[in-house]
ZADO-1210 file (C-alpha; in nm, 4 decimals, padded with zeros to 6 digits):
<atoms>
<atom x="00.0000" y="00.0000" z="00.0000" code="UNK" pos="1"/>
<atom x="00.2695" y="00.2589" z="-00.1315" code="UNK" pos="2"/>
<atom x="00.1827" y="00.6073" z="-00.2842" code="UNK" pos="3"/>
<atom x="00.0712" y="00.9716" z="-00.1520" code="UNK" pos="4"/>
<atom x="-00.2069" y="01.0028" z="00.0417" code="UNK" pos="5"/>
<atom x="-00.4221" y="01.2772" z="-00.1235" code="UNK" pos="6"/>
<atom x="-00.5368" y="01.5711" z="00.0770" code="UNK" pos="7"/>
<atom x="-00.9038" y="01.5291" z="00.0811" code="UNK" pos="8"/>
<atom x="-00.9588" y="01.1790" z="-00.0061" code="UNK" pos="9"/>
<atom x="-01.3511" y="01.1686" z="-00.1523" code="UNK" pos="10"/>
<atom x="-01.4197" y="01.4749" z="00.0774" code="UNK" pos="11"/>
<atom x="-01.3337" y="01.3619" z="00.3682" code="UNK" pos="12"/>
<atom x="-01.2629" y="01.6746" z="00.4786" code="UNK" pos="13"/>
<atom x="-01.5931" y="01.8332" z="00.4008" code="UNK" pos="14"/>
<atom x="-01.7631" y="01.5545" z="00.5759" code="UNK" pos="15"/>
<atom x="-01.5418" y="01.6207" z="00.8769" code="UNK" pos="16"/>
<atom x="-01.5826" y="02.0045" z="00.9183" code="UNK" pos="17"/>
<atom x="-01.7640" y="02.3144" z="00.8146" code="UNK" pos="18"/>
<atom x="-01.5851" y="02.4981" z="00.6193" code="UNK" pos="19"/>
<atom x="-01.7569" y="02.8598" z="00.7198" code="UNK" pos="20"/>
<atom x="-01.6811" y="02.7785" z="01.1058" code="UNK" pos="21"/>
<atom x="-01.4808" y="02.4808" z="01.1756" code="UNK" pos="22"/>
<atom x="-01.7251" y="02.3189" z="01.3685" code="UNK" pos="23"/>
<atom x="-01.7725" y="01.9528" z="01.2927" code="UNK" pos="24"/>
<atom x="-01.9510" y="01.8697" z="01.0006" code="UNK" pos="25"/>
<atom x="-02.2999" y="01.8081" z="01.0127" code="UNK" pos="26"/>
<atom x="-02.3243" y="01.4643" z="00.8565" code="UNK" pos="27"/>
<atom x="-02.0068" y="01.4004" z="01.0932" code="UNK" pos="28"/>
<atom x="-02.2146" y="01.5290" z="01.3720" code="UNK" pos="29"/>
<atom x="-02.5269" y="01.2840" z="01.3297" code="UNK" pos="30"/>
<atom x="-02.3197" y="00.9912" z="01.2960" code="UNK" pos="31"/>
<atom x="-02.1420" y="01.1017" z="01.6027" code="UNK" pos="32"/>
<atom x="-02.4539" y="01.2204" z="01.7760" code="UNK" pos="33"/>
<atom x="-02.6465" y="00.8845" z="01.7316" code="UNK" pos="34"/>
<atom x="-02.3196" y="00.6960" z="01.8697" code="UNK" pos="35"/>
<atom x="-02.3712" y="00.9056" z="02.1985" code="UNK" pos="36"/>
<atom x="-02.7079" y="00.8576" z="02.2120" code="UNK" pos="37"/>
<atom x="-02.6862" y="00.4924" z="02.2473" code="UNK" pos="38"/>
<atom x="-02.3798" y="00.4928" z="02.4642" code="UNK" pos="39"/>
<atom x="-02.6040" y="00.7097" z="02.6924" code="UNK" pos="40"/>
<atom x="-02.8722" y="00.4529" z="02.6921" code="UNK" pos="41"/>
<atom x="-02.6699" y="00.1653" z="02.7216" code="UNK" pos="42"/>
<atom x="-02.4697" y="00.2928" z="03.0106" code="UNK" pos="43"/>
<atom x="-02.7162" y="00.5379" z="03.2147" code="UNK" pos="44"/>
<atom x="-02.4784" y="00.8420" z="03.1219" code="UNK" pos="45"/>
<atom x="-02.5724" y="01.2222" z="03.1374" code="UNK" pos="46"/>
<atom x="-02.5625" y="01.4298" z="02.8533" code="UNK" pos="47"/>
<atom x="-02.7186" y="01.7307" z="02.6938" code="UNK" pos="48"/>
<atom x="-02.8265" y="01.8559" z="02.3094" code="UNK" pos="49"/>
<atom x="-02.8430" y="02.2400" z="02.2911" code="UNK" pos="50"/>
<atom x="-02.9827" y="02.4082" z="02.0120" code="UNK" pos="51"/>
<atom x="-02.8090" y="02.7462" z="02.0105" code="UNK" pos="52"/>
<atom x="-03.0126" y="02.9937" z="01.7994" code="UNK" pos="53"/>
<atom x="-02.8829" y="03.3652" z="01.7003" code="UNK" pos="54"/>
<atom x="-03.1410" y="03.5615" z="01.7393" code="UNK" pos="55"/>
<atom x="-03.1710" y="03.8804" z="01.4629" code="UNK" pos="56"/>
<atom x="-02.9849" y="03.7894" z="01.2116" code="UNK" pos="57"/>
<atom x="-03.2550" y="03.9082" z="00.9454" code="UNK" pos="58"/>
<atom x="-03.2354" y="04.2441" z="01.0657" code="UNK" pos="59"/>
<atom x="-02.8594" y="04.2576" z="01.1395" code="UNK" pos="60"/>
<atom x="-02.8430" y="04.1104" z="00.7443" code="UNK" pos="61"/>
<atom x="-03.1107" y="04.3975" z="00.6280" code="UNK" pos="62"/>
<atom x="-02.9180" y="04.6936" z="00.8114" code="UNK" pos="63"/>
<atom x="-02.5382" y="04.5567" z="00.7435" code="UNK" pos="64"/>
<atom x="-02.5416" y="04.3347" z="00.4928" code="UNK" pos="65"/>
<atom x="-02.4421" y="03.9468" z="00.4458" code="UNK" pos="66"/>
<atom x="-02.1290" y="04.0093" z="00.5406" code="UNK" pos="67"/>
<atom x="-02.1815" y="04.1285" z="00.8894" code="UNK" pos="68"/>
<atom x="-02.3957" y="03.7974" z="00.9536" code="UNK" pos="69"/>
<atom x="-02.0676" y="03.5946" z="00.8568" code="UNK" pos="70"/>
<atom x="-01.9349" y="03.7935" z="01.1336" code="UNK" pos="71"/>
<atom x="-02.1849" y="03.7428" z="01.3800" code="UNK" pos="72"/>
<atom x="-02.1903" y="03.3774" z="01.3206" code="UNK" pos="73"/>
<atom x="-01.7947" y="03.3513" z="01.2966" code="UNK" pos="74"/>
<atom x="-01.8047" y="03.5179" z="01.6811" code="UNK" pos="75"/>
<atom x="-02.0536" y="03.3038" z="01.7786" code="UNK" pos="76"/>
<atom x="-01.8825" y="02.9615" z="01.6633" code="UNK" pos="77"/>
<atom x="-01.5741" y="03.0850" z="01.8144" code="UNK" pos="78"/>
<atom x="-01.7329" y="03.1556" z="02.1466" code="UNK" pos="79"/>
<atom x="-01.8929" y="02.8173" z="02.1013" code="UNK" pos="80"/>
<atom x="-01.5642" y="02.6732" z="02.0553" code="UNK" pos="81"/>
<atom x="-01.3581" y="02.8252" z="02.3351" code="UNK" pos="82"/>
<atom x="-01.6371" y="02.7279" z="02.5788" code="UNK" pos="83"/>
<atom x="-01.6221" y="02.3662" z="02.5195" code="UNK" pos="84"/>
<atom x="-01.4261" y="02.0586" z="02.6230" code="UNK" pos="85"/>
<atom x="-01.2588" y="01.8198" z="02.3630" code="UNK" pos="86"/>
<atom x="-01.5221" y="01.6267" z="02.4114" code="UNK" pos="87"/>
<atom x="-01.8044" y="01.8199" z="02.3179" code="UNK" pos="88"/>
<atom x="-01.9290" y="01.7909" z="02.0423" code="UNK" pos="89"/>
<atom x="-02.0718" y="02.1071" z="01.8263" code="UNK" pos="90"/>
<atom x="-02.1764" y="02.1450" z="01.4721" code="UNK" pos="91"/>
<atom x="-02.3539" y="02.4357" z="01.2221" code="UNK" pos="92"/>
<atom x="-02.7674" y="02.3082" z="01.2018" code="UNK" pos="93"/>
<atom x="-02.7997" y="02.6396" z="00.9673" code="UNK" pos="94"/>
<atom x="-02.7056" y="02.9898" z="00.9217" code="UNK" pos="95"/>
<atom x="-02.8442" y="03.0643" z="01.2339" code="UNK" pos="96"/>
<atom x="-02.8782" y="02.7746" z="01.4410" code="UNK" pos="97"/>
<atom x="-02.6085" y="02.5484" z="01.6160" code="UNK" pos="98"/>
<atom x="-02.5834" y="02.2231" z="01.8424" code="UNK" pos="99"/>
<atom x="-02.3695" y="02.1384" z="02.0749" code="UNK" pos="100"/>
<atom x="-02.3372" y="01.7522" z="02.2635" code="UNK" pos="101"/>
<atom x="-02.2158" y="01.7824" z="02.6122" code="UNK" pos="102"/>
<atom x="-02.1547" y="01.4344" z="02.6952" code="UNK" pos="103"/>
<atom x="-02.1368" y="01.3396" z="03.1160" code="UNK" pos="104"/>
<atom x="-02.3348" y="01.6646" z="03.1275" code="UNK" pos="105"/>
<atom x="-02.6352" y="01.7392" z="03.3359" code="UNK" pos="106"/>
<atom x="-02.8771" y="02.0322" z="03.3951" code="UNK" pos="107"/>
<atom x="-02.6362" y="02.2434" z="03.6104" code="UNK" pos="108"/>
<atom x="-02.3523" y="02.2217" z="03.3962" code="UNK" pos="109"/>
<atom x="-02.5313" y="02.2623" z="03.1273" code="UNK" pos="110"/>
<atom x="-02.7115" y="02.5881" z="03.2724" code="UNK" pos="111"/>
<atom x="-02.2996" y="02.6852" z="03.3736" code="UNK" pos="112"/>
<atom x="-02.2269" y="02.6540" z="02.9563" code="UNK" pos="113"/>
<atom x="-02.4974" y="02.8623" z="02.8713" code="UNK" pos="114"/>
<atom x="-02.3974" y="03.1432" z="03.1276" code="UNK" pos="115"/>
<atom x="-02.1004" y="03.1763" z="03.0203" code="UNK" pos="116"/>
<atom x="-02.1601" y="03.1249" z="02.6072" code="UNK" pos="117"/>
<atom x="-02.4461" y="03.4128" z="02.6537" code="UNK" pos="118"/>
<atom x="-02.1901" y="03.6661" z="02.8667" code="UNK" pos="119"/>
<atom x="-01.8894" y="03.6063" z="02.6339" code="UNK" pos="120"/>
<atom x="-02.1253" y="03.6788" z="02.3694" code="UNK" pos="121"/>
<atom x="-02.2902" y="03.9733" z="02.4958" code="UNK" pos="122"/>
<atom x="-01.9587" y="04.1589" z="02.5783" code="UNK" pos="123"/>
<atom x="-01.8005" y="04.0426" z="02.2376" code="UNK" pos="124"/>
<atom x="-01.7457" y="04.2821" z="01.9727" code="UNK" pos="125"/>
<atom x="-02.1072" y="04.1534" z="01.8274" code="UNK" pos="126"/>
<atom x="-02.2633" y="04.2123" z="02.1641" code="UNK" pos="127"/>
<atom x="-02.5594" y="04.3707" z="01.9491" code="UNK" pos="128"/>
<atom x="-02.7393" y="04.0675" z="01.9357" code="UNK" pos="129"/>
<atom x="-02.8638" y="03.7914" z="02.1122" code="UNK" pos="130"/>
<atom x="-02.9293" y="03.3879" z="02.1115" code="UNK" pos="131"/>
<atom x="-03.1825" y="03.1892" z="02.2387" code="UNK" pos="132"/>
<atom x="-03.1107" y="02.7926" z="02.3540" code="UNK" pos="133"/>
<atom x="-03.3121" y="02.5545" z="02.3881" code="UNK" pos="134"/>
<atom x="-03.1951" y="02.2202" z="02.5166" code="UNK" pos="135"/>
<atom x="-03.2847" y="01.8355" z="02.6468" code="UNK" pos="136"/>
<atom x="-03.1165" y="01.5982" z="02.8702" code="UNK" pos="137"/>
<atom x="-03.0748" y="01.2759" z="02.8840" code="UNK" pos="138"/>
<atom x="-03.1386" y="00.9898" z="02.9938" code="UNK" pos="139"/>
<atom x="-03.4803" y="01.0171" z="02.9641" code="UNK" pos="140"/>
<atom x="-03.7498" y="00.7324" z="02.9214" code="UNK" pos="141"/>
<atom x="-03.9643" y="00.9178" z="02.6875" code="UNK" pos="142"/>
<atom x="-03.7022" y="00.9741" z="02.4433" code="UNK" pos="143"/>
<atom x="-03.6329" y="00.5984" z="02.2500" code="UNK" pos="144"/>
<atom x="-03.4002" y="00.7841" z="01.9624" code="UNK" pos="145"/>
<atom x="-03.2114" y="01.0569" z="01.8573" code="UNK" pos="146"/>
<atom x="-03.4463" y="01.1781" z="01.6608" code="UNK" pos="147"/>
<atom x="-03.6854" y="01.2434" z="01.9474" code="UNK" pos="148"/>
<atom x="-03.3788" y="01.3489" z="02.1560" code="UNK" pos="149"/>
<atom x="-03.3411" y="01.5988" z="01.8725" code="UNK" pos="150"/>
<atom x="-03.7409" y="01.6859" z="01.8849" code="UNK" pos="151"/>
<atom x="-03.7205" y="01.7535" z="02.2300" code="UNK" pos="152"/>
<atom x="-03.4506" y="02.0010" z="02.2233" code="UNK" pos="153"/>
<atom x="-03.6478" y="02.1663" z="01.8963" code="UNK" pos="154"/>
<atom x="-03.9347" y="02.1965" z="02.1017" code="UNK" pos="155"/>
<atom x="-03.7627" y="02.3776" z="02.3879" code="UNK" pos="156"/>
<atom x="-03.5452" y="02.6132" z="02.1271" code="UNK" pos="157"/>
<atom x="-03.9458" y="02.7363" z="02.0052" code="UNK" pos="158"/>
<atom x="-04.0244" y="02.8125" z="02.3359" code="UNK" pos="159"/>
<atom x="-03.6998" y="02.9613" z="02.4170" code="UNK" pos="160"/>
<atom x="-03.7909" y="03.2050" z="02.1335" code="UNK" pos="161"/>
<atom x="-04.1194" y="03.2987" z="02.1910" code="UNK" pos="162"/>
<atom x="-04.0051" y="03.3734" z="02.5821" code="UNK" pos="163"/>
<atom x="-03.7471" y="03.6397" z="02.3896" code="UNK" pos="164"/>
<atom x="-03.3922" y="03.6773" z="02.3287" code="UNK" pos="165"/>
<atom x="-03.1189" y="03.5396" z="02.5360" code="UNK" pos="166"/>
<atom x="-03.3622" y="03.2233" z="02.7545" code="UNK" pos="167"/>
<atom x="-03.2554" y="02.9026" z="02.7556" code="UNK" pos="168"/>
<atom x="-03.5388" y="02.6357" z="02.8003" code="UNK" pos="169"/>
<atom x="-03.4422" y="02.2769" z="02.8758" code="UNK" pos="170"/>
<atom x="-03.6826" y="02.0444" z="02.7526" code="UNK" pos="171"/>
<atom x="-03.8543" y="01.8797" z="03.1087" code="UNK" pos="172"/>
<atom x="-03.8374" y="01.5390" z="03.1614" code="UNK" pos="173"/>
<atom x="-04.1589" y="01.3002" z="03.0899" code="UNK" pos="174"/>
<atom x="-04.2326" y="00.9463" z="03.1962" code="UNK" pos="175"/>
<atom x="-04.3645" y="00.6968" z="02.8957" code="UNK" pos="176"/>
</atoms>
């Protein structure tokens, strides 16, 4: 098995990472996110989905331009990225919308994250806007997949919206 390995071997790369933000890709992300789902299960572990969600960027894209949403979301993934441990897990949903896997983590530390994600951001040079998180922990006996892992945490994002910029709204825990 001689030869050069090429750079980016069938896109490898782009399946790895985002290219915008350098958070993990989001195909990498699922396949990543399912394996820590059923880890959690099978072991009783802690951990958390959050749903981070910039709030304004229509109007900060209306008054500035594109190019001060790049901006905005480049500060945001880099706040993102200082405030988590190697291994978190975090990944782009959209232009506006991001998830982050806190494995072994519970309600409190995941409150903790928040506080300080929301502060860095707010005294950041973008402190003109806001985000809203909405979030779900597990393990919990109403939630049989990822997918309604990832429902759950949707849910609570919607309400964390609706309540205004800046909540965080953990999904709350239901019996089957």
């Amino acid at each position: 098995m001689g030869g050069s390995v090429p750079t980016d071997p069938n896109g490898l790369l782009d399946f790895l990472t985002d290219d915008e933000t350098s958070l993990l890709g989001l195909p990498y992300f699922q396949l990543r996110f399912e394996e820590e789902f059923k880890k959690a299960w099978r072991y009783g572990w802690s951990y958390t989905l959050l749903l981070v969600s910039a709030d304004g960027f229509g109007e900060l894209a209306s008054k500035e331009g594109e190019r001060a949403v790049r901006s905005a979301r480049l500060d945001i993934c880099g706040q993102i990225l200082s405030a988590t441990r190697d291994t978190d897990l975090s990944a782009r949903l959209d232009d506006s919308t991001f998830a982050l896997l806190l494995p072994g983590t519970g309600e409190g530390g995941a409150r903790a994250f928040v506080e300080r994600v929301v502060q860095a951001l707010s005294e950041g040079a973008f402190g003109r806007y806001t985000v809203s998180v909405g979030g779900c922990i597990a393990p919990d006996a109403s939630l049989k997949t990822a997918d309604d892992f990832l429902a759950a945490a949707r849910r609570a994002l919607d309400t964390a919206r609706e309540a205004g910029d800046g909540r965080l709204v953990l999904a709350e825990p239901t019996t089957v």
